[in-house]
C-alpha positions, 0 to 999 in steps of 0.5 A, a space after each residue: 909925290 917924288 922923293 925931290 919935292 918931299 926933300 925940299 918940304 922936310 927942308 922948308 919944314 925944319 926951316 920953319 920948326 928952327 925959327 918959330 918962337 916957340 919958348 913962351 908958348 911951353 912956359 904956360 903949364 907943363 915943365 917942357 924943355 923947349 930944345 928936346 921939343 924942337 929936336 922932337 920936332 925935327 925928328 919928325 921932319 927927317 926921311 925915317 918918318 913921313 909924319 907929315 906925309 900920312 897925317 889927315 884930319 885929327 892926326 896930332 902928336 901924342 901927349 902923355 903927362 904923368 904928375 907927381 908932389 914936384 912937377 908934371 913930367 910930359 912924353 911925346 910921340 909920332 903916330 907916323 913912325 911910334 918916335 918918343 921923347 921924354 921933353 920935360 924939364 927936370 931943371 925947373 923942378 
């Protein structure tokens, strides 16, 4: 694939992450701060990681939740290029 198509898929792919509607989904169980998610997923989208490009079947982000007595803290990670970020939600706790 030609570094002109992969442009205008990471384009159209951070079109679609900036208008989904994905606010009520990350309400249900763990404390996730919906801004640090997106900006997670738009880092996945950029020219540094080809997530997008290298992923097949069974390939997904990777999720790691640690609990403690006040809230449940959530990192998240690429296995493209090893990218995490800490999206839990201290504010609500």
């Amino acid at each position: 694939m030609d570094e002109e198509k992969k442009k205008q898929i990471r384009e159209k792919i951070k079109k679609d992450i900036l208008e989904q509607k994905i606010e009520p989904i990350l309400k249900r169980g763990a404390d996730i701060d919906v801004e640090k998610y997106r900006k997670f997923l738009l880092h996945s989208a950029e020219d540094n990681c080809n997530y997008y490009f290298q992923r097949g079947i069974g390939a997904g982000y990777e999720y790691t939740f640690s609990s403690s007595t006040i809230g449940s803290g959530v990192i998240v990670s690429c296995p493209a290029c090893g990218h995490k970020e800490n999206i839990t939600n201290y504010d609500d706790w």
